[in-house]
VEXTORVO-150236 format. One record per residue (C-alpha): residue number from 1; residue in one letter; x, y, z. Coordinates in steps of 0.001 Angstrom, whole numbers, plus 524288, in hexadecimal, padded with zeros to 5 digits. Layout:
BEGIN
PT  seq  type      x      y      z
PT  NUM     A      X      Y      Z
...
//
This chain:
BEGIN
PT  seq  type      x      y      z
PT    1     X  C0ED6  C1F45  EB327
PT    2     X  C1D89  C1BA9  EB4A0
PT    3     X  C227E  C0DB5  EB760
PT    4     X  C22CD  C0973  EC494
PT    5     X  C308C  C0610  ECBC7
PT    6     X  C2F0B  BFA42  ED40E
PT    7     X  C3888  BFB22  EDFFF
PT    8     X  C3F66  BEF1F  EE2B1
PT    9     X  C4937  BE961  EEF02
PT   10     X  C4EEC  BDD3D  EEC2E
PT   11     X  C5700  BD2A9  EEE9C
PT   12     X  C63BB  BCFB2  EE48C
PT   13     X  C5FCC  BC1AE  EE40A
PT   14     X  C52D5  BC635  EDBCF
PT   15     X  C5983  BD13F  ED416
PT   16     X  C5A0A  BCB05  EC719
PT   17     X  C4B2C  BC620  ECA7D
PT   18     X  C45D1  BD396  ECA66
PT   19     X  C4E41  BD9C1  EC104
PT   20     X  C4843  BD033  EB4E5
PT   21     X  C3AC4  BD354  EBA64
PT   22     X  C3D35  BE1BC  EB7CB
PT   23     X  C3875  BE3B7  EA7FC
PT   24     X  C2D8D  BDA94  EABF5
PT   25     X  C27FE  BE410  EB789
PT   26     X  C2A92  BEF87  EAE77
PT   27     X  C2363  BE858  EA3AD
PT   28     X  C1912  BE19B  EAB66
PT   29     X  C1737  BECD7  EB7DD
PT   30     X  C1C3C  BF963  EB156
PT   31     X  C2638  BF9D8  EBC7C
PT   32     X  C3415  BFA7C  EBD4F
PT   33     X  C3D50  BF4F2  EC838
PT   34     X  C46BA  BFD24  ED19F
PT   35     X  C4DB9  BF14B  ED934
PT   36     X  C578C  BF132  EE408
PT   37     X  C5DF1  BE289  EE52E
PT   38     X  C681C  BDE9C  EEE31
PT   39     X  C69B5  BD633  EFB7C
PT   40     X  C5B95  BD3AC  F02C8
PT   41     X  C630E  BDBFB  F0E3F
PT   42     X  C6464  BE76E  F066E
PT   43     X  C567E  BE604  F0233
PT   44     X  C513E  BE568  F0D2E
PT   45     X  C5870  BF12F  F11BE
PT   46     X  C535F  BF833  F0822
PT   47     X  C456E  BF4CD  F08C0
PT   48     X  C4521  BF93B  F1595
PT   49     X  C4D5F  C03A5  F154F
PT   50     X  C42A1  C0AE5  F0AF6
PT   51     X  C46B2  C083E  EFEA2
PT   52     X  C3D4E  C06E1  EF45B
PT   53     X  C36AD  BFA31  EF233
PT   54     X  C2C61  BF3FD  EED6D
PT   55     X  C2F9C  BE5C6  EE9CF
PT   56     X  C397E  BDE3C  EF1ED
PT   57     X  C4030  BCFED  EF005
PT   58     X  C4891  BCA5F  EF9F9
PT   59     X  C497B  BBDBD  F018E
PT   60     X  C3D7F  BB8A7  F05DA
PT   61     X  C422C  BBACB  F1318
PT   62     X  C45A4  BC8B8  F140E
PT   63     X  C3944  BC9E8  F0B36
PT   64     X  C30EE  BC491  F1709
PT   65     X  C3738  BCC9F  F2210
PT   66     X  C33EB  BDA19  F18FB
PT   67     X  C249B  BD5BC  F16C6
PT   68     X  C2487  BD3CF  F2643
PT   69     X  C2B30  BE088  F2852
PT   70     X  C207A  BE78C  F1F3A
PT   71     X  C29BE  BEBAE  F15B9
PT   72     X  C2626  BE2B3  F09C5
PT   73     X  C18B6  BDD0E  F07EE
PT   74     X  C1572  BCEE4  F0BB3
PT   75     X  C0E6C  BD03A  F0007
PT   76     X  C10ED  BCE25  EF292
PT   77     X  C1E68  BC5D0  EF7F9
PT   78     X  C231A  BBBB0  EECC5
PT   79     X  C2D8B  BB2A5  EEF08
PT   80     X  C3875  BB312  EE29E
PT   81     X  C3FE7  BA5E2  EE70A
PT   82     X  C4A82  BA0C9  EECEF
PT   83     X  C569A  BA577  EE8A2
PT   84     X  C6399  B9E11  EEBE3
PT   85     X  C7301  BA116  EEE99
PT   86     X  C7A96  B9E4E  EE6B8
PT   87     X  C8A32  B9FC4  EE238
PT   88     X  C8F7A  BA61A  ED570
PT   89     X  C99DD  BA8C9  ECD23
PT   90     X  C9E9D  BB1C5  EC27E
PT   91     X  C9811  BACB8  EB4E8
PT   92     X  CA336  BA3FF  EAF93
PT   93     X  CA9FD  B9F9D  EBB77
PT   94     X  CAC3A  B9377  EC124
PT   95     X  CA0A4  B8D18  EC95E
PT   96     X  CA6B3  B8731  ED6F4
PT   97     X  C9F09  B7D82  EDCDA
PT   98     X  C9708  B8311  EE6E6
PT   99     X  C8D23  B76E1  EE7F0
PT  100     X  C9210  B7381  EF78F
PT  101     X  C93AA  B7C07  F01EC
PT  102     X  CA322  B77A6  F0186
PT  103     X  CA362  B7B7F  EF246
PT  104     X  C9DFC  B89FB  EF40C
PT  105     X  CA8A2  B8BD6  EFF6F
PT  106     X  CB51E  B8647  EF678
PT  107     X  CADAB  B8F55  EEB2B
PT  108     X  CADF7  B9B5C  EF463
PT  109     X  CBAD5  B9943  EFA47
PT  110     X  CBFD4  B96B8  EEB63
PT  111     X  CBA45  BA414  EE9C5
PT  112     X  CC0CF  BB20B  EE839
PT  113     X  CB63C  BBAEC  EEA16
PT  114     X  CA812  BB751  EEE9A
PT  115     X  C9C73  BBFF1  EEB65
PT  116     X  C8FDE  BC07F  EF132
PT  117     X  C8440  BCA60  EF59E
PT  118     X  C85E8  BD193  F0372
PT  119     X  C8689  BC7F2  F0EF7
PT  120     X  C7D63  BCF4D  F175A
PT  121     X  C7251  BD31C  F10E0
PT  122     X  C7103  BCB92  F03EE
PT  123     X  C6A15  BBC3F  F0567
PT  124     X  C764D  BB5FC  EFD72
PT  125     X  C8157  BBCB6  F0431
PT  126     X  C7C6A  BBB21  F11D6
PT  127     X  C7AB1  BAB9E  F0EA3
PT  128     X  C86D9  BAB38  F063D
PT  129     X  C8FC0  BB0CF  F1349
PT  130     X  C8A5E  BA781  F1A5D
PT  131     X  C8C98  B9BB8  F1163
PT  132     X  C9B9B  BA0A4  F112A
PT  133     X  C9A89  B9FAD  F1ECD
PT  134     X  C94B3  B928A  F1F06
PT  135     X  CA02E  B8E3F  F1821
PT  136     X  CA9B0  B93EA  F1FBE
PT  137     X  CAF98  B9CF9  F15A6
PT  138     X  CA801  BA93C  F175E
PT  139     X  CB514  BB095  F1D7A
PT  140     X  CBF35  BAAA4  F1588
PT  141     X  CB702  BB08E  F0A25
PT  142     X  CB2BB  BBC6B  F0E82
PT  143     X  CBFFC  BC419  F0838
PT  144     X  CB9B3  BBF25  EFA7C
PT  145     X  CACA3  BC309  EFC07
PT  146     X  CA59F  BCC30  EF38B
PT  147     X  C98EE  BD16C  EF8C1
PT  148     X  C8DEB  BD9CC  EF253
PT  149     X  C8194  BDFDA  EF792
PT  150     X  C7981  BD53C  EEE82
PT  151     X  C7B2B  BCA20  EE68F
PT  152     X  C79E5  BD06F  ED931
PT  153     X  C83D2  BD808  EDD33
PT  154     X  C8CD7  BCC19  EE212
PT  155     X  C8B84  BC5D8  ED576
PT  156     X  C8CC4  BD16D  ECBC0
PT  157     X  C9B1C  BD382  ED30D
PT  158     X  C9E22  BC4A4  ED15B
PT  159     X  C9A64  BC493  EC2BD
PT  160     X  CA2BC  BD1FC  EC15C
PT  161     X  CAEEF  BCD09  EC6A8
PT  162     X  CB79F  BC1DC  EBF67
PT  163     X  CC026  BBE0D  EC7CE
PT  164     X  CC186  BAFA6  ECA30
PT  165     X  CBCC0  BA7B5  ED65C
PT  166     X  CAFC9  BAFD7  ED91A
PT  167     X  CA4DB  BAA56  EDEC2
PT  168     X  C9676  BB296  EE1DF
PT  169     X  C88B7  BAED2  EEB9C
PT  170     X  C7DD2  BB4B2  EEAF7
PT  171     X  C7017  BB164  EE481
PT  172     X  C6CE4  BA875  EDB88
PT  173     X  C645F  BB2B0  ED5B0
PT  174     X  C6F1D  BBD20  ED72E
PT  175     X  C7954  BB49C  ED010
PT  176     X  C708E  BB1E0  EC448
PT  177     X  C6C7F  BBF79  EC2D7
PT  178     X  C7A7E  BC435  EC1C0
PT  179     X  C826D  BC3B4  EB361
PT  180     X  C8F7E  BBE7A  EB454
PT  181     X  C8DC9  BB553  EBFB5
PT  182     X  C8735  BA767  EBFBB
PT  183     X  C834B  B9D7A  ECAB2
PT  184     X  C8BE7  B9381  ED038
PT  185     X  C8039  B8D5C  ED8D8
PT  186     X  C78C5  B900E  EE2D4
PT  187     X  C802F  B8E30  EF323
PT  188     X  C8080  B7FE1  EF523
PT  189     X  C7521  B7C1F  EFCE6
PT  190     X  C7B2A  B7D4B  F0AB6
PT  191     X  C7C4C  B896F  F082D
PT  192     X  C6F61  B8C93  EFF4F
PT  193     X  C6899  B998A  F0176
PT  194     X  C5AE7  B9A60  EF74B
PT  195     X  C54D4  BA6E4  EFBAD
PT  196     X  C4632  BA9C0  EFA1F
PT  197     X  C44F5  BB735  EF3C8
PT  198     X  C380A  BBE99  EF3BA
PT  199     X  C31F9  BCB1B  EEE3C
PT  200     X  C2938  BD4AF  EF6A5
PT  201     X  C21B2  BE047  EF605
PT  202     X  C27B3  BEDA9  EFC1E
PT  203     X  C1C26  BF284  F086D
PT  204     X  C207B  C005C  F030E
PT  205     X  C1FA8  BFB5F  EF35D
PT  206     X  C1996  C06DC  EEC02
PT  207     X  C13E9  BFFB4  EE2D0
PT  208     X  C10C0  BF1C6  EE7A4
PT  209     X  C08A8  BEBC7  EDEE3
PT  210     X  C1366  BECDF  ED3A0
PT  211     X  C1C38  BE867  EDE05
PT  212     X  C142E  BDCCB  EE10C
PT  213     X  C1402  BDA5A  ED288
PT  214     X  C21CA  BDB45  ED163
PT  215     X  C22EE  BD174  EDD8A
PT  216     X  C19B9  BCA22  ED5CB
PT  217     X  C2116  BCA17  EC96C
PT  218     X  C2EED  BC5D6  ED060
PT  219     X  C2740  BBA5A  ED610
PT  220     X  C1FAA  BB563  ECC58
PT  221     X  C1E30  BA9CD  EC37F
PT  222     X  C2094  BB000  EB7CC
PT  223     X  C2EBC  BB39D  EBD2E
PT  224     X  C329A  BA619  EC26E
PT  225     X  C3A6A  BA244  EB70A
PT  226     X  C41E7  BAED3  EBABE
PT  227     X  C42DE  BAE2A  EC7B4
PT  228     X  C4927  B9FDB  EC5EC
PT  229     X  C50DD  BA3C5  EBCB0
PT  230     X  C5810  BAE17  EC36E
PT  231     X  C593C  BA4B7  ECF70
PT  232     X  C4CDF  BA54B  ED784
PT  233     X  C4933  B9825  EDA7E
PT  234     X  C39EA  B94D1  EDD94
//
């Protein structure tokens, strides 16, 4: 009997999540993982658009709207934890204040380029726009910005690129997952977003009692420490 590939869609902000469970499924379940991460947009798109799933995290939210749609099951649905925004920098760089709404706009405006996950589909970009907005800077900046279809992505072009002055948003999660960036803090709390993130069964799952297990497994107590850890909070 060969190993069973578990189908996943899910969103950036739990990539490094699922990615530390994956010797521990193969170990525990016999089952290796096939994920797609990226913005919740995109996975949405996806999900309904055919591709093969059987396990699916995004925000609570979008998670909801899909169960009522009949495209995940309402059941086995496990919350992760709230995940908040919040602003990087390359590893080694100077640390602006960004405590007050007025710091983070002298911090951006002080900036040369600005990177952060796709502003119409991804949950940090969409909130991040609109925070630039808030503050009255979002055109002034928009020549510096430097967009990418998910936060991993964001961050992994922030960390490769030394120049001085950059600045990144995106998820905390996303931030500590990537090498050669670090966490400045999260938006100050005008401006907080702490999005709930929760893992679902596919309706078309082939196999979904190894999904629920996996569900299961990305939820459970004996993966808190990790899940905290890597920026999920409870």
């Amino acid at each position: 009997m060969g190993t069973a590939t578990l189908y996943l869609l899910c969103a950036g902000a739990a990539q490094g999540l699922v990615k530390a469970l994956q010797a521990r499924l193969l170990a525990e379940a016999g089952a290796t993982l096939e994920g797609r991460f990226g913005a919740v947009g995109a996975m949405k798109e996806a999900l309904l658009a055919g591709e093969a799933c059987d396990v699916m995290v995004s925000t609570d939210k979008m998670i909801g709207e899909l169960v009522d749609a009949g495209v995940l099951r309402g059941e086995p649905r496990a919350p992760l934890g709230r995940v908040r925004t919040g602003i990087a920098v390359r590893r080694g760089a100077p640390r602006p204040d960004v405590s007050t709404p007025e710091a983070l706009k002298a911090a951006l405006l002080a900036a040369d380029a600005i990177y952060f996950p796709d502003a119409v589909r991804s949950t940090a970009g969409i909130h991040f726009a609109n925070v630039m907005r808030e503050l009255g800077i979002h055109d002034e900046l928009a020549p510096r910005f430097r967009t990418f279809p998910n936060g991993a992505t964001a961050m992994r072009e922030l960390a490769a690129h030394d120049a001085p002055r950059q600045i990144g948003c995106t998820q905390v999660t996303e931030i500590r997952y990537t090498e050669g960036v670090e966490l400045v803090a999260p938006l100050p709390a005008r401006f907080e977003l702490a999005t709930v993130y929760t893992a679902a069964v596919s309706a078309r799952a082939a196999e979904p009692a190894l999904a629920a297990r996996f569900v299961a497994m990305l939820a459970g107590a004996e993966t808190r420490a990790l899940r905290e850890a890597g920026g999920f909070e409870p």
